[in-house]
N, C-alpha and C positions, 0 to 999 in steps of 0.2 A: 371298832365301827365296821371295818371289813369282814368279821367272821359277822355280825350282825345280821348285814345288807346281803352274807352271801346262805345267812339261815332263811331271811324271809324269803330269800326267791326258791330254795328248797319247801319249803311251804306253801306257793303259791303255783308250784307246778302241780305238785298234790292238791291242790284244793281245785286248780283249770279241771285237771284229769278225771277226778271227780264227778263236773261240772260236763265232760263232754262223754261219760255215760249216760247223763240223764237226758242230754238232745237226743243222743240216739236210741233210746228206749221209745222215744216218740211222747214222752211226759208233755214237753211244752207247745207241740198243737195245740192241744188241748183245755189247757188252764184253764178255770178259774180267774178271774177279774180278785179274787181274795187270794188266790194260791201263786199266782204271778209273785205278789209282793215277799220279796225276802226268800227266793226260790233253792237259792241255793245255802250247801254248808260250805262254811269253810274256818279254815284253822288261822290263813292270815289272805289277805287281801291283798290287791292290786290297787294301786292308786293312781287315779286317773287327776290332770287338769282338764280343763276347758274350757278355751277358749272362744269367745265371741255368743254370749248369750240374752243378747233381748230379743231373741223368737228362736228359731229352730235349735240353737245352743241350750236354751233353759230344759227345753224337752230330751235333748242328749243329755245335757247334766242329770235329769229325773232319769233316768234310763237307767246310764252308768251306775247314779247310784241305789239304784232298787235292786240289782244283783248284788246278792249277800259275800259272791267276792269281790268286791268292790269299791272303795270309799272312794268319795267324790272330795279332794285333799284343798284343791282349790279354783276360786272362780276368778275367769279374767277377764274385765272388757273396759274400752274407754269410756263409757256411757256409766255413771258414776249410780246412775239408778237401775240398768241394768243387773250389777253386781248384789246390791242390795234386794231387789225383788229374786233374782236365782238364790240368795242366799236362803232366803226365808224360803222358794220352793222345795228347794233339798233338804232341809229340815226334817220335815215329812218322812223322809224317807231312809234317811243313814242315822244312826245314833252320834257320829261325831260332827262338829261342827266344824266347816269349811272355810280358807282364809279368802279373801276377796284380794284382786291385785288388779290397776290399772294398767301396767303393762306387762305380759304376758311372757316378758323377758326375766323377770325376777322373780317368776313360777319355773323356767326354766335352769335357774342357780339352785334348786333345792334337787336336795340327793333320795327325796321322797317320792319323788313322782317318777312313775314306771311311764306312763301313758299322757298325750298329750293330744285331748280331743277338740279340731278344729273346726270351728263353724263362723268363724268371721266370711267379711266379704270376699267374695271372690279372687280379687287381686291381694289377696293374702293367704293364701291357703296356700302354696309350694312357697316362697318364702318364708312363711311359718311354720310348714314341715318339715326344711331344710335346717335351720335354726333347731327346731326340737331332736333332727337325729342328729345333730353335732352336738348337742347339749348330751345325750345317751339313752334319748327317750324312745321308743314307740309311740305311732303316729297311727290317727282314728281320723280322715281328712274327710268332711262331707264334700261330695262331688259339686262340682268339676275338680277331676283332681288339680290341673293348673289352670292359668287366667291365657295361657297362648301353649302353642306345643314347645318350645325351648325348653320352659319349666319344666314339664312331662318329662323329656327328658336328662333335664337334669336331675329329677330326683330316682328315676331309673338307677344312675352313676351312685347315688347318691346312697339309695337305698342297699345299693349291693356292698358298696365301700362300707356302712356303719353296721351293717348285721341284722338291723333293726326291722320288726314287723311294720309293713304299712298297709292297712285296711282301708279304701277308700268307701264312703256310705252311700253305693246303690246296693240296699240291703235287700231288695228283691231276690238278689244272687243266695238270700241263706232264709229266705223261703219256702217251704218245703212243697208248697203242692205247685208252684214255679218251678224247680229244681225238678218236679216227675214232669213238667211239662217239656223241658227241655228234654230230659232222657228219652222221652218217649220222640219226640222229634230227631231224634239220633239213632232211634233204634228202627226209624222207619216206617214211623206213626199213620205219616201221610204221604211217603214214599219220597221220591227226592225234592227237598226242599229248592226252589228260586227264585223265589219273590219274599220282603218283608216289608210290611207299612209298620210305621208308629207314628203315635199322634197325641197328640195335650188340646188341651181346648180348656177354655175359662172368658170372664167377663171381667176383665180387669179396667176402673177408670182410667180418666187423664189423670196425668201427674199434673198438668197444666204449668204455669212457665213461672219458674222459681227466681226468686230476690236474690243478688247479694246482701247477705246481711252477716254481721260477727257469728262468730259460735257460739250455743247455748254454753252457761258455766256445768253443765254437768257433762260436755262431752268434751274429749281432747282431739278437737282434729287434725291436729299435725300429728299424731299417731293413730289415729284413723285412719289416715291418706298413707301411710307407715311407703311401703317400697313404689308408692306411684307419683308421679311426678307433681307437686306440690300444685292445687287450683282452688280459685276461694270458695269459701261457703256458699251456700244454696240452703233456700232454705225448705226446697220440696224432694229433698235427697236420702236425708236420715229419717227412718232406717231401714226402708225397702227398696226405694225407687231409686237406688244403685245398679241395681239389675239391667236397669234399661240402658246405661250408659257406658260405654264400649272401652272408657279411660278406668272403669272398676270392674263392672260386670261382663258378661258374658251374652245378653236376653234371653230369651223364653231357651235356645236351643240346646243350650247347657244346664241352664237354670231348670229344666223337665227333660228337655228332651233325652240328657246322657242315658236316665233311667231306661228309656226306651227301646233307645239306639245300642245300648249293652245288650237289655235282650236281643234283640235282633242276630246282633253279631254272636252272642252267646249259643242260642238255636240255629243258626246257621255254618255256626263252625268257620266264622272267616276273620280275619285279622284288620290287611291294607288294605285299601281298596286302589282302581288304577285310575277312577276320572268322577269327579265331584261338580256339580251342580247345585245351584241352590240362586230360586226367584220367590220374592218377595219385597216386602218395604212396610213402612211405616204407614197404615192408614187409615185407622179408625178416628185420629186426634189431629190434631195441630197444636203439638206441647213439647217439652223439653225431652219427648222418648225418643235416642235415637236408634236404637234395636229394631228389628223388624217384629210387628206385631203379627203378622201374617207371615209366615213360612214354607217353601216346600223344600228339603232339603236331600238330593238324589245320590244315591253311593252306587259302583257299579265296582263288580269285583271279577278278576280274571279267569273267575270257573262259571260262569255262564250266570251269574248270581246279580240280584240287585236288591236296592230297601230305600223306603223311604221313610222320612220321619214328614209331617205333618205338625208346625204348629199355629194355632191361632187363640191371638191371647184376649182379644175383647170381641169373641163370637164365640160362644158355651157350644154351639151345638154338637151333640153327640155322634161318634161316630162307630158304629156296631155298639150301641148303645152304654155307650163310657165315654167318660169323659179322656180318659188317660187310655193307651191298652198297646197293643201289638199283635198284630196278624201273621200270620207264616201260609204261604201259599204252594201247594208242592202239586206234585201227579195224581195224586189219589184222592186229594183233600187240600183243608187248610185245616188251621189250628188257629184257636182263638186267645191271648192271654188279657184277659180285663185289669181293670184297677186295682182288684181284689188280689189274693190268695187261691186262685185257683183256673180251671181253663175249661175249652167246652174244643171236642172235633168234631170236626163238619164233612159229610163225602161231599163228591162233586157237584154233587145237583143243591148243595147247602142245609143237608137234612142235619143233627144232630147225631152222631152217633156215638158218643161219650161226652161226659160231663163231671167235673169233677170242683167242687163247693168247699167253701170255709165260710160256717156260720156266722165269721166276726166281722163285723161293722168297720171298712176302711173309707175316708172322704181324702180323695188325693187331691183335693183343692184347699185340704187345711194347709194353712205355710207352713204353722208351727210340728203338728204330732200327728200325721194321719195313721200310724199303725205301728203304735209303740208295744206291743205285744210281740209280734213277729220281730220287731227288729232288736229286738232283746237276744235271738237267736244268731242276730249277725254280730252282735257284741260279744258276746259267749264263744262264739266263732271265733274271735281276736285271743278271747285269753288263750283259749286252750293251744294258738297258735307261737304264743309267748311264751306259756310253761310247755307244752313237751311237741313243739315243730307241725302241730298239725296244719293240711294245706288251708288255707287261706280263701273263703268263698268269691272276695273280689283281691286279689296280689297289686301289688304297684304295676306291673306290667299290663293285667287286665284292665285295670282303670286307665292307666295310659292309651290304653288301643282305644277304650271305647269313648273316651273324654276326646282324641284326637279328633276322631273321624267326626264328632258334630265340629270341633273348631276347623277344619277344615271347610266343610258345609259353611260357616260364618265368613272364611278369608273368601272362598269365591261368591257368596252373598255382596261383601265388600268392595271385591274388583269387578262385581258385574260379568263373570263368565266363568266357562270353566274353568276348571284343573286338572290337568294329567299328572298322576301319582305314583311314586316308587310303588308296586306290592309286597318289597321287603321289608320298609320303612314307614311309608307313608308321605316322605316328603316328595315336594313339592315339586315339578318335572321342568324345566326348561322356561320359569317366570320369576327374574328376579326381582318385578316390583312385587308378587302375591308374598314372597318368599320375605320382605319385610316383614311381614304380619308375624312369621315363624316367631318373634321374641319381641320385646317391649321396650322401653328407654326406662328405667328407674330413677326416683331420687337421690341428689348423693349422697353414698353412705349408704346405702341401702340393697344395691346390688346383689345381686343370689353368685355366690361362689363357692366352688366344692374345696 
């Protein structure tokens, strides 16, 4: 069984290697909507789980398994229909047929799975990345990489200790005409950068104010609720309107904003920041949201630097005509990065003076698959980083910085004022009621231990 398990992985380093001549020949800009499917060769495959798929997991499962090194081995969620609808999407798309598993712990006991791709709810994601590199998997975590900064650093320790690749999915970072946006911001595009905005914007309803009532027989919500402190049913909760709730989610500022706030700090070259800000609240409803719907959330970093994120989740209006984007403001110029795949520089007076386009159709207000083409590039990214070391477009340490800095923006949201912050760390300076926030209370049994 060991000479086996130690041929396939000779095999699928060769088959990554393969796989990351042909990103960089510049093949997969490009594609074909027909030449996408089954893009690559390969001799043996990586095998991916994944977890948590009734929305944006169903669409990572079609991802994973539409790269021809690939199989999608099996599918995991409490949601008993969930399972059943991923199964029949991946169908479609791999010639083998996938196991289905209610709990994502006993996808974790098989010696077949290389990869273990998380998109449950928030307050599962670093203890279910934690759990997968102790099992000896590689970990695929859609952002926010943790549910508080503890986590974050816990699987820092975590990730160094087991060896194991961890890719978190703000897959912007393995976009390629983002990727020259950034260079070109480093090489002095617009001279020195010191300002950043980002921003989300969307119409989202009320949740309006949810029943106790039992649990549907197709979900299991004591393994729902898995590492958070056990609270009854609701019945305006499953399977989105987690987000807005501060005991699972994270709201809008994690939930979009991370994307943002990574560029930001990506084109800017900065890490911690030394004093966080952040006003807003709840107010478009009167409903069971308690996340702020409206946000401004201010970072200010110790080389003369600042950024803001911007969100508002039940007022669409555009801002520099996008709904989602990022701004970079320097001496010379600004730089523009939209929703899309591509950016536009501006001189001082705001004329255009580069612009640079990708003709594919992205909607970042879909929840499920806004730009499933491009982020096949940040998947392919992963293997090749699995078979032969290559760097990593978002590392666990990246994701860590940029996941921090929006929950920080949340704990002084919280306490209602600033924060002064280490700029070697990030924590939190001389407040040890903010400094609660730093980690969570779990169910027991359920604690993250390295």
């Amino acid at each position: 069984m060991k000479d086996q398990s130690n041929s396939r992985r000779a095999f699928i380093k060769k088959t990554a290697a393969g796989s990351a001549v042909v990103a960089a020949g510049g093949i997969l800009p490009g594609f074909s909507a027909h030449s996408y499917s089954r893009i690559m060769g390969a001799n043996d495959k990586i095998r991916a789980s994944v977890m948590g798929v009734n929305s944006r997991g169903t669409a990572l499962a079609q991802n994973f398994a539409y790269q021809d090194n690939c199989d999608v081995i099996h599918i995991c969620d409490v949601d008993s229909r969930a399972i059943t609808s991923c199964l029949t999407a991946i169908k479609e798309r791999q010639s083998i047929t996938a196991s289905g598993y209610s709990d994502f712990r006993k996808s974790l006991e098989s010696p077949d799975v290389d990869v273990m791709v998380i998109a449950a709810p928030d307050h599962w994601h670093a203890p279910a990345a934690l759990l997968s590199l102790q099992a000896g998997k590689h970990v695929y975590v859609e952002k926010p990489l943790s549910h508080n900064p503890n986590e974050g650093e816990m699987l820092l320790k975590a990730a160094a200790h087991y060896g194991k690749v961890v890719q978190m999915g703000n897959q912007r970072r393995s976009w390629p005409n983002v990727a020259e946006a950034i260079s070109a911001l480093k090489n002095g595009e617009i001279g020195r950068v010191y300002y950043g905005k980002g921003w989300y914007t969307n119409n989202r309803p009320s949740l309006g104010i949810g029943k106790k009532t039992s649990a549907p027989d197709w979900l299991d919500w004591d393994l729902w609720q898995g590492p958070a402190p056990r609270k009854d049913y609701k019945d305006n909760l499953i399977h989105y309107n987690w987000h807005w709730h501060w005991h699972w989610g994270t709201g809008e500022a994690l939930n979009n904003g991370t994307h943002m706030v990574d560029l930001l700090r990506w084109g800017m070259d900065v890490d911690y920041p030394i004093r966080v800000s952040s006003n807003g609240g709840r107010y478009r409803y009167k409903d069971d949201w308690e996340t702020p719907d409206t946000q401004i959330i201010n970072l200010d970093f110790d080389n003369a630097m600042t950024m803001t994120w911007e969100g508002r989740s039940c007022n669409g209006k555009r801002i520099e005509g996008n709904p989602v984007g990022a701004i970079f403001y320097g001496e010379d110029g600004s730089l523009l990065i939209p929703s899309g795949n591509g950016y536009s520089v501006f001189d001082l007076q705001g004329k255009v003076v580069k612009e640079v386009k990708d003709t594919r159709e992205i909607d970042p207000r879909n929840l499920t698959n806004p730009s499933e083409q491009l982020d096949a590039l940040h998947i392919q990214n992963m293997f090749n980083a699995i078979a032969n070391g290559d760097k990593l477009a978002s590392d666990i340490d990246s994701g860590h910085k940029s996941t921090l800095l929006v929950q920080l923006g949340n704990i002084a949201q919280r306490m209602g004022r600033s924060l002064n912050t280490d700029p070697k760390n990030g924590r939190i300076l001389k407040d040890e009621e903010a400094m609660k926030l730093w980690s969570r209370s779990y169910e027991k049994g359920w604690e993250m231990k390295l």
